[in-house]
C-alpha positions in Angstrom: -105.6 -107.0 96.6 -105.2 -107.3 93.1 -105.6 -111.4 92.1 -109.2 -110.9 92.0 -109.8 -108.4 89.3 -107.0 -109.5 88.0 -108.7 -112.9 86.9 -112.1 -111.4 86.1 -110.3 -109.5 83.7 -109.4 -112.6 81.8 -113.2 -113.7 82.2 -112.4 -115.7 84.9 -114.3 -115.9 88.5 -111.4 -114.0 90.4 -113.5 -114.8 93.6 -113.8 -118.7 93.4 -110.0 -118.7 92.5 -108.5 -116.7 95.0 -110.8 -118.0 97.8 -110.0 -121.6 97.1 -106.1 -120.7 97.1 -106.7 -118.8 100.2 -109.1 -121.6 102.2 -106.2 -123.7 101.7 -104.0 -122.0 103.6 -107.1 -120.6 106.2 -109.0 -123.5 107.0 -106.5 -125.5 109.0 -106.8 -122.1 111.3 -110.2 -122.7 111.6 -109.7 -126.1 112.6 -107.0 -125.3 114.7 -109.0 -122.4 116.8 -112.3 -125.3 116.7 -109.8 -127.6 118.6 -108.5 -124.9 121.1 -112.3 -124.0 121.5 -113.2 -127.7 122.6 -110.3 -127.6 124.8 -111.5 -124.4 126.4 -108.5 -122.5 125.5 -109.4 -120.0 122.6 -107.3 -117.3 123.3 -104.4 -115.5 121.2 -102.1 -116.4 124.4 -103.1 -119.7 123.9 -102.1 -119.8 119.7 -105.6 -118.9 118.4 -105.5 -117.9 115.1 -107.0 -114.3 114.0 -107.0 -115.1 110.2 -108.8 -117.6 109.6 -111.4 -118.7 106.3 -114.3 -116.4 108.1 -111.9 -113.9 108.6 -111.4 -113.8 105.1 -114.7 -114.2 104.1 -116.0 -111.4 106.2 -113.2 -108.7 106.3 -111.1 -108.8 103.3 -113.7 -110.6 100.7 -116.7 -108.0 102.1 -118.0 -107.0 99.1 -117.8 -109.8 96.5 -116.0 -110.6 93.9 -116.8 -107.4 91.7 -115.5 -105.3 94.3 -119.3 -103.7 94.3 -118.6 -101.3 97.3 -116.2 -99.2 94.7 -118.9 -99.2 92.3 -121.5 -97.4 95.0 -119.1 -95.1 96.1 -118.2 -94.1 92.6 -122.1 -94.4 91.7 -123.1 -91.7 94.5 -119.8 -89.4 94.0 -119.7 -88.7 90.4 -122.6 -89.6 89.1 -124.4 -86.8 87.2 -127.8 -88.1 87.8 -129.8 -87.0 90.4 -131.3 -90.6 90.6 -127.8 -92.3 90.7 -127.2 -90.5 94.0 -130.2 -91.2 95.6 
């Protein structure tokens, strides 16, 4: 939620903090699900692991670390000019 503007407020990269803190705790998921693919028994039944690193990086880290998606949305809602919104 929060860590990462929380950083880049403080001029640090939010992003590269966060995402090494949370690849930490991810990436053994990854491994773990690579293992149970292999063994020909990815499946949830089986202990696969939803969150994982991509999970991350696809779902919850979508738009970057500037959280650009809020600034489009705010660009084409309130912006006065005509060009904005296009």
């Amino acid at each position: 939620g929060l860590a990462v503007p929380f950083f880049w407020f403080f001029g640090v990269h939010g992003g590269l903090i966060v995402g090494s803190v949370a690849g930490a705790f991810l990436i053994p998921n990854t491994a773990a699900n690579a293992a149970l693919y292999h063994a020909g028994k990815l499946s949830v039944a089986q202990g696969a692991h939803v969150i994982t690193n991509e999970f991350y990086n696809n779902f919850i880290n979508l738009t970057g670390s500037g959280i650009t998606i809020g600034l489009v949305i705010f660009t084409v809602w309130f912006a006065k000019s005509q060009q904005m919104k296009a």
